[in-house]
C-alpha positions in Angstrom: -9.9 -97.6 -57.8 -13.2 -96.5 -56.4 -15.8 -93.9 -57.5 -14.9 -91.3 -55.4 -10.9 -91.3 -56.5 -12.0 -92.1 -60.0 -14.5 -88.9 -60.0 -11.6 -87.2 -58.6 -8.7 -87.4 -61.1 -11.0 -86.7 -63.8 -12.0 -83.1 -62.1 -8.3 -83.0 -61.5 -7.6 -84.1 -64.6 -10.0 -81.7 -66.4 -8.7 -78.0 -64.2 -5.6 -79.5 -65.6 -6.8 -79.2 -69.3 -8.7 -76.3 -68.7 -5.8 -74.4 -67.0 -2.5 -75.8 -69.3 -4.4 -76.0 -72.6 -7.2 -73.7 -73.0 -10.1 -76.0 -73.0 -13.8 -75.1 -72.2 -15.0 -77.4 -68.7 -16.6 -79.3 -71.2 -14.2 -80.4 -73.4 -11.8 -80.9 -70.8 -14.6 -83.6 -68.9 -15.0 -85.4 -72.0 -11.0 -85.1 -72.4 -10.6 -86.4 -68.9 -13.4 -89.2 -69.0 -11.5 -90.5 -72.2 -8.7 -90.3 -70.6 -10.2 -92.5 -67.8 -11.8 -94.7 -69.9 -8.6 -95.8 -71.9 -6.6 -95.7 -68.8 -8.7 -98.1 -67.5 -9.2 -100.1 -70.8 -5.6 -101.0 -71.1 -4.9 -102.1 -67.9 -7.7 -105.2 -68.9 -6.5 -105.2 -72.1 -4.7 -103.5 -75.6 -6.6 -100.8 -77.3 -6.8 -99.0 -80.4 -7.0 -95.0 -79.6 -6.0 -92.6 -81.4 -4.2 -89.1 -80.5 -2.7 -86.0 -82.0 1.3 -85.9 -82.1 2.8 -83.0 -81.6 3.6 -82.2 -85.2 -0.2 -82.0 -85.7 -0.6 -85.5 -87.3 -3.2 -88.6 -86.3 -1.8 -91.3 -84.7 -3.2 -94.7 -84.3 -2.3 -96.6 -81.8 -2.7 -100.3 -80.1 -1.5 -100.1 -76.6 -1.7 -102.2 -73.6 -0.9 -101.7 -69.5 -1.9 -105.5 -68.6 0.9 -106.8 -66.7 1.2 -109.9 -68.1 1.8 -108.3 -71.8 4.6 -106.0 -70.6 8.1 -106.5 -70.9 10.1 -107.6 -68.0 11.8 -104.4 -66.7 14.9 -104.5 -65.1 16.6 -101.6 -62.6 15.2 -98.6 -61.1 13.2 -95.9 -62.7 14.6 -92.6 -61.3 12.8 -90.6 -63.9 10.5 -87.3 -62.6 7.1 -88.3 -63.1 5.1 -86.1 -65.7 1.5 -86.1 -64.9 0.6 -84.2 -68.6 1.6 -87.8 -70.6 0.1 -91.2 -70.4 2.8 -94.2 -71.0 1.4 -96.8 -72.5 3.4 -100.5 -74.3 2.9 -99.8 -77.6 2.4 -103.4 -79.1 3.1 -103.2 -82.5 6.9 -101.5 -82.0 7.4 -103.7 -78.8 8.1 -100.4 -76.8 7.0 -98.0 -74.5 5.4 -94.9 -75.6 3.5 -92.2 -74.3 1.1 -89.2 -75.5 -0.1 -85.9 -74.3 -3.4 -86.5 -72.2 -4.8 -83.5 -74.0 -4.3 -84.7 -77.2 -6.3 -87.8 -77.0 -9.1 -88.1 -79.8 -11.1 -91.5 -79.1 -10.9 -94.6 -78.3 -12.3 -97.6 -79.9 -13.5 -99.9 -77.0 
């Protein structure tokens, strides 16, 4: 991905936070350049990061979107794509999981 696309999803990515979930334009950059950041992160590599569940609680987390640490997937995935969620292999349950974009906290790089 270049600059200019990168620069892009994270002003996407932050109207988004700003519109759905109420942030300021400045905590939805630093939202979105985590975001980023991770996004990129795992694809290299797993991560620790940490994000809010739903129910309120901290969740850490040690995640990877390397291809040759995921799971051999078989069939078609006719699911709707949800562009509010990061999916992530979680690799201490050995499955896929996902958060709320939003609800990222950090990352430890």
């Amino acid at each position: 991905m270049n600059t200019r696309q990168t620069l892009s999803e994270i002003m996407t990515m932050a109207w988004q936070f700003v519109k759905r979930n109420g942030f300021t334009m400045s905590e939805a950059l630093k939202a979105a350049w985590r975001n980023v950041k991770l996004h990129l992160a795992m694809a290299k590599r797993i991560c620790k990061f940490y994000f809010q569940k739903v129910d309120g609680t901290l969740r850490e987390a040690y995640g990877t979107l390397k291809s040759d640490l995921l799971p051999a997937t078989a069939g078609k995935d006719n699911r709707k794509r949800n562009d509010t969620v990061q999916t992530y292999f979680d690799t201490e349950k050995q499955e896929w999981r996902c958060y709320k974009k939003a609800n990222l906290m950090r990352i430890e790089l």
